[in-house]
Each structure stands twice: as C-alpha cells, then as structure tokens.
N, C-alpha and C positions, 0 to 999 in steps of 0.2 A: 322384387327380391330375387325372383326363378334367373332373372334374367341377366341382374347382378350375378350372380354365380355362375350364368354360364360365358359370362364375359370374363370371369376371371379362370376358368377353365381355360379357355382360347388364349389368353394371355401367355401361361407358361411355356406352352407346346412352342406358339407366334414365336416370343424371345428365345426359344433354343434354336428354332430355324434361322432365324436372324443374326445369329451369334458364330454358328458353321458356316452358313453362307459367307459371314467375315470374314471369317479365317479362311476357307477356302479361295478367294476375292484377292486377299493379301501374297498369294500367290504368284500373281498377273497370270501373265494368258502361257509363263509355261509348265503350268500342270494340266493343260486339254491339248488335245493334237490341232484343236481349231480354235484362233481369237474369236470366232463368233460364239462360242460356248461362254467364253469370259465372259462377254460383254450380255448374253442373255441370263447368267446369274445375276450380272449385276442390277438390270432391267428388272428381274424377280424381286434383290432384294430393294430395290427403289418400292415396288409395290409393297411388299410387305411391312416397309415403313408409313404407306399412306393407309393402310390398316391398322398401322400401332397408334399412327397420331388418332384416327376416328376414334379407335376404342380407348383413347386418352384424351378426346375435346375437352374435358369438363376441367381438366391443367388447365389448358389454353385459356378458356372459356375465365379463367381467377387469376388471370392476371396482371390485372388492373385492378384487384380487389386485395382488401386488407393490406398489414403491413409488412415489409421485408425485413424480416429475421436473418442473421447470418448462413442459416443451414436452405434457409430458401434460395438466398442471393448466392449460392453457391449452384442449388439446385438448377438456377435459371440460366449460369454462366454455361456448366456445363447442358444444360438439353441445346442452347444455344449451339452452343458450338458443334454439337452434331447434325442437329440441321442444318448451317452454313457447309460444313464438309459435305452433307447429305445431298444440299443442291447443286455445289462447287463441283462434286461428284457425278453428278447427273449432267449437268453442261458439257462439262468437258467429256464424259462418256459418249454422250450423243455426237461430240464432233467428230469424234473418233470411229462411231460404230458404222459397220459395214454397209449399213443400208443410206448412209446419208454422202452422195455422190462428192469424191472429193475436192471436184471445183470449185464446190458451198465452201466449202471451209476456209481455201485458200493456206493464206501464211498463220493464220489461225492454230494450225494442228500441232504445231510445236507447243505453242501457249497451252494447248487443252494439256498434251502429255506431261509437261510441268505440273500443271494445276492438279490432274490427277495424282501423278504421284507423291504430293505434297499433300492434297486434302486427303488421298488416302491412309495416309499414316498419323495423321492430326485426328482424323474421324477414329480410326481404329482405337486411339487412349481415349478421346471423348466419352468411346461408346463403355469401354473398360469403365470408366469413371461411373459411367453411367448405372452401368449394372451394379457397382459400388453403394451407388445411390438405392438401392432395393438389396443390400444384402441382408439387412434385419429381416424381410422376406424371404427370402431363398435360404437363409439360415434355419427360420422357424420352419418353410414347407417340408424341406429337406433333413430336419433332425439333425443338425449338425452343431450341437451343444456338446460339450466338454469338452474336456484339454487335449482330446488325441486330433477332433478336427482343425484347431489352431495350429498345434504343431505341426502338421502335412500342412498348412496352409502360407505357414510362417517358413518353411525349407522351399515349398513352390515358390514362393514371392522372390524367393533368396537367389533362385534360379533363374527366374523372372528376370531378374535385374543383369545375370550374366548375357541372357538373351537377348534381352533388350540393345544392347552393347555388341555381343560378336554377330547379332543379325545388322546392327547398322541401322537400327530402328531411327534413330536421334538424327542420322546424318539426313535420312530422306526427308524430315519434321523440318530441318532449316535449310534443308536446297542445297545441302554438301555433296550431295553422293545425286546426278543428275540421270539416272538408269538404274531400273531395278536389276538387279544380283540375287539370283538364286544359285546357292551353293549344294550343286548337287552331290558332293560327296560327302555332305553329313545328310542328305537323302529327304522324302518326303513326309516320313515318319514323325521325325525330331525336327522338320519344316511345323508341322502339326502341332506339335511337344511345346514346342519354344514357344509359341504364338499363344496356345492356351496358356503359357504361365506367366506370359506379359500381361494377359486379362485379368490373369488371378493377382498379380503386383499389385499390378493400377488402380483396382475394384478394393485389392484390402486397402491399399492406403487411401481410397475415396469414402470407403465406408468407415475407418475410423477416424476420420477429418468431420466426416459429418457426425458421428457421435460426440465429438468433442467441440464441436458448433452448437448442438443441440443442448448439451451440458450446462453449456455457458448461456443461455439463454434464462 
C-alpha cells in the first residue's frame, strides 16, 4: 500500500515534466542556439516515457484479459498511437542526432525529417487525448469542480481550436506543410500559449468522449 502511494506521488510530478517537455519539443531546434539541446530533451523525454510505461506495466500487463468496452477500445487506440509516435519519434531522432555519423544514415535523413515532423504532431494530439483520458483525475486532485473551472476551460478549448488552425497544426498531421515555421512575430510566449490550449481542446474533447463511452456502457 506505502508503495502504491508513492508511485502515485511520482506519477504527477513524471506527467507535468513530460507534458513541458512537449511543448517545449514542439518547438524544433529554434528555440535553443544548439540542435543538440533539442535532440537531448527529446533523448530525456524518450526516458521519461520508459519510466511512465514501468510505473504503468500492470495496463500492459491486462491486455489480453477481460472484455473490450467502448471507453477501453478507445483507451487502447489512443495509448497506441502515442507509442507508435513515441517510437517513430525516437528512429527518426536518432538518424538525425549529432552523434550518429552521417554516412549511417545516407538518403535516409530526408525520410527521418519527414517522419519526425509528421509523428511529432500526431504524437502531440495523441498525447492531449491521452491526458484527456485521466481528466476525472487531475479534475478531483486539482479541485477543479464547479461552473467557473468549465467555463475558463470551455473559452481555453475555444481558443485551442483557433491555434490549432493559425499554427498549422493540421497541415504538419497530413504532410501539407513539409518544414516546420515558427512565427516569430507572435513570439515565444503565445508559442507556449497556443500549444497549452491545443492540450486543453484535445484532453476536453477526449475526456468528455470518454464520459459518454462510459455512460453508455
């Protein structure tokens, strides 16, 4: 039981580092004066997800077991698909990173930058959804009952969706827009801004999908 608790201690802190590190990640390499800075968050947060899955074996571990309900078969879609980004992510990072001499790579390195910047913005809603999926959690730890935290929740989302749109989010997700663009004259603040309210979108409209899965059951 001591030990349950201290795993779910470790858990919170884990998920907010993992969740900055995104956003900051979403970036690319021009918010550090050196790509190797980039690429060693990303190396971070690659760890930090073989830490989430340990302190989460016992999912993995049930999933061959019992029956698939709707709110599961959603659950599974999306942790899926952040894995798939998570490893897509990691491949193609490594062909990219500094230390990996670039004769290995060859005609390769084109494919990695593609694949990166494609699984990184697939991963980024994944992960959104994801925390979507744990917001009856983060609602209860946080206190965030009554009508004033929906409302700031419900205008965030509202915002969300313009972000989602004048960053170009959707373009990089289907291979439209083949280079990332950072728009430095709306700055690295509302770079920041925007990105948190794409989470906050995605997460509400994942966690009230899953409430009305679960309903229906």
């Amino acid at each position: 039981m001591a030990e349950k608790m201290k795993l779910n201690l470790l858990r919170m802190p884990l998920d907010i580092l993992m969740t900055l590190l995104s956003i900051i990640l979403m970036g690319g390499t021009v918010l550090f004066p050196d790509d190797r800075i980039h690429q060693i968050c990303g190396i971070s947060l690659i760890v930090l997800w073989v830490v989430h899955i340990v302190l989460n074996r016992r999912w993995y571990s049930s999933l061959f077991k019992g029956k698939y309900q709707p709110y599961r078969i959603m659950q599974l879609v999306v942790n899926c698909g952040v894995l798939i980004c998570a490893l897509l992510l990691m491949i193609s990072g490594l062909l990219m990173a500094w230390f990996i001499p670039s004769d290995w790579v060859g005609g390769a390195l084109g494919f990695a930058r593609t694949t990166h910047l494609l699984a990184s913005h697939w991963y980024y809603i994944f992960m959104a959804f994801h925390i979507g999926l744990h917001g009856a959690m983060i609602v209860n730890k946080m206190k965030l009952h009554g009508i004033t935290p929906r409302v700031i929740c419900m205008f965030v989302s509202l915002y969300g969706v313009y972000a989602f749109i004048i960053r170009g989010v959707w373009k990089y997700m289907f291979g439209l827009q083949q280079f990332f663009f950072f728009d430095f004259e709306r700055g690295y603040m509302l770079f920041v801004l925007d990105y948190i309210s794409i989470i906050v979108l995605f997460g509400t409209v994942s966690y009230y999908i899953g409430k009305l899965l679960v309903k229906r059951v």
